[in-house]
Structures are given as structure tokens and as C-alpha cells.
TIROTI-227774 format. One record per residue (C-alpha): z negated, x negated, y negated. Coordinates in steps of 0.02 Angstrom, whole numbers, plus 32768, in hexadecimal, padded with zeros to 4 digits. Layout:
BEGIN
ZXY/...
***
This chain:
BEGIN
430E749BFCBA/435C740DFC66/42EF737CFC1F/43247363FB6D/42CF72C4FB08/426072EDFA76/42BE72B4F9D6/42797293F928/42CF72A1F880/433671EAF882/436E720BF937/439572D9F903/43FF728AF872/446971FBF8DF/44897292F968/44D872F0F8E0/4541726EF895/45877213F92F/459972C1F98C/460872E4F8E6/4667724CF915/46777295F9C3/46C07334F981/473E72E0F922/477A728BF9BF/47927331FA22/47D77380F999/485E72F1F9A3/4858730CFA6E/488773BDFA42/492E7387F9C9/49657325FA5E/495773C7FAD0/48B77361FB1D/481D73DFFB4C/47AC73AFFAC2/47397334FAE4/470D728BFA97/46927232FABD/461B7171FA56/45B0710AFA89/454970C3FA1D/44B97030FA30/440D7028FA00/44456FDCF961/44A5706DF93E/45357015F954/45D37073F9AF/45FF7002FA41/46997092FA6C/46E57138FA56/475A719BFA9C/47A8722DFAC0/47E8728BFB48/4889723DFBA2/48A87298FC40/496272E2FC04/499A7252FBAA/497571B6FC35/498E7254FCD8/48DD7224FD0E/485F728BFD49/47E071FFFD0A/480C7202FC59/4777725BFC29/47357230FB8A/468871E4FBCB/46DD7173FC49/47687136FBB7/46C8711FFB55/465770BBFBDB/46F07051FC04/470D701DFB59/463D700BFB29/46316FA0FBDB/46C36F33FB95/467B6F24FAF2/45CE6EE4FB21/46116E8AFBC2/459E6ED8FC42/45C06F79FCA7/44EF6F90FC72/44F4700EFBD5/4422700FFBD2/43F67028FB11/448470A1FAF4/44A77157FAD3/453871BCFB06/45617236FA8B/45F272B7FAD5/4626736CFA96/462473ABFB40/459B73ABFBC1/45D17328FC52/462C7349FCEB/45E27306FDA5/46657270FD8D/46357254FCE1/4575726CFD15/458C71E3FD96/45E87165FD2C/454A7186FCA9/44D77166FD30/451770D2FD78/4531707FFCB7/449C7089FC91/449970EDFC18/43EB7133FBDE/441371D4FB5F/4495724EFB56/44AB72C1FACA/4523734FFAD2/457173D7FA8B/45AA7481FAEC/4580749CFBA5/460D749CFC1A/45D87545FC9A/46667512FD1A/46487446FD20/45AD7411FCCA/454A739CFD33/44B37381FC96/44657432FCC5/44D974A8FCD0/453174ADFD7B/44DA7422FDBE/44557382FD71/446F72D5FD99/441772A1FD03/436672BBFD51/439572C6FE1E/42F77289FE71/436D722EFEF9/43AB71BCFE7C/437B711CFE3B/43A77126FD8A/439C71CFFD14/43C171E2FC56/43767254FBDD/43DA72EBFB98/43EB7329FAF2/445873CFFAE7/448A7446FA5C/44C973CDF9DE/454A7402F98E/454A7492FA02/45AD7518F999/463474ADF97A/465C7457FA14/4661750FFA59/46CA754DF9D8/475274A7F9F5/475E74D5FAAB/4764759EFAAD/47FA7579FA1D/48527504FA87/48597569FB0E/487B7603FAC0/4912759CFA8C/4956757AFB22/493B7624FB57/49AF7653FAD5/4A3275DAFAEF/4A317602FBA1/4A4576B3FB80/4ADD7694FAFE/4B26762CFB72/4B2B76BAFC11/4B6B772DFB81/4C0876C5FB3C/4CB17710FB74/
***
């Protein structure tokens, strides 16, 4: 079972609107024929310290997840690898890499959209937010935004399903 942090309204209301934010980042992910994902970071003042999206096409590196994009630039931002006090808001539920990078940043909440059944590491496939062997955890929230984060990824890859099929069929 995944832990998932109580919310009230004010926190139910800044989920929505920076996990719109997020969208709008994977949906530009997606026009650069990037797997949807984008990722912010925002402070306890509700201040965004980073965004981004995901990069892996565009820079040919397997680390250009949106999370890590977004903890590099938050880290650089506040001038300390130590995130404590922030949230990570991402449409997609964290991979083991992404997981780790959370973990070691500092990072205390993460707030996503869709589960990812082949790489999620929040709950799904695996949970590093809560291991017991760890020193540092970070609470979950997950559904936000659930129906479209979903509906971004099953379109983009029923894209390139498409694309790749036009392309065997060409003469």
C-alpha cells in the first residue's frame, strides 16, 4: 500500500494548479516527440524554484527525465543539493532513478499524476518513497490530475504507433 499525505482544501487547490502547470510541460514534451512528462518544484512559499520537461530525445540522454532536469535546476536555484521544504509535482509516477535522485534531494512530497505499471518506483512496481532500509522517505500524493496525464501518454503513444505503422507501409 502506498502512504499518501492527508491534504486539506489550500493544499487540494495548489496540487491542482501546479500539476496543471506540469501538464502543460508534457504536453510541450509531447510536440517535441518527448514521452510526456514535465515535472516543478515548488517551495514552501509556493514559489516555483524549477520546471521541466522531459529531455531524453532532444540532449540523447537516458537522464533527461523530467524530475532530474527539475532537481538540477531547483538545486541550482536555491544553491544547495538539500530540496527539504519542497514538493515535486510530476504527471507521471517516478522511475527507480528518478525515486533515488528524490530521495537523496531531499525532497519531502511528491504529487503525481498517472502510474507508470512498467517503471514506477512510488508504488507501483517498486517504493522507495517509504523503504524501511533507507534514511530519508517522502510522502506521496497520487491521482492528481490523474485522467489527464493518462490520457497525454496513451495519445502519444498511440501516435507513434501510427507513425510507425505508416512508415513500414510506405512504398
Amino acid at each position: 500500500m502506498t502512504p499518501k499525505t492527508s491534504m486539506d482544501v489550500q493544499d487540494a487547490d495548489s496540487d491542482l494548479r501546479y500539476m496543471r502547470r506540469a501538464l502543460e510541460l508534457a504536453a510541450e514534451a509531447a510536440t517535441h516527440g518527448e514521452v510526456p512528462v514535465g515535472a516543478v518544484i515548488v517551495g514552501q512559499d509556493g514559489i516555483v524554484l524549477a520546471e521541466a520537461r522531459n529531455q531524453r530525445e532532444a540532449t540523447n540522454d537516458p537522464c533527461g527525465h523530467a524530475e532530474l532536469l527539475a532537481i538540477r535546476a531547483a538545486a541550482v536555484a536555491r544553491a544547495d543539493w538539500r530540496l527539504e521544504g519542497t514538493t515535486l509535482y510530476v504527471t507521471l509516477e517516478p522511475c527507480a532513478m528518478c525515486a533515488g535522485a528524490i530521495l537523496l534531494a531531499r525532497i519531502p512530497r511528491v504529487v503525481y499524476g498517472a502510474s507508470d505499471p512498467k517503471g514506477g518506483f512510488c508504488g507501483t512496481v517498486g517504493d522507495l518513497s517509504h523503504h524501511p532500509r533507507l534514511n530519508h522517505r517522502f510522502d506521496l500524493t497520487v491521482g492528481v490530475c490523474e485522467a489527464e496525464a493518462s490520457a497525454q501518454l496513451k495519445r502519444f503513444f498511440a501516435d507513434l504507433r501510427l507513425t510507425a505503422r505508416a512508415e513500414r507501409v510506405k512504398p
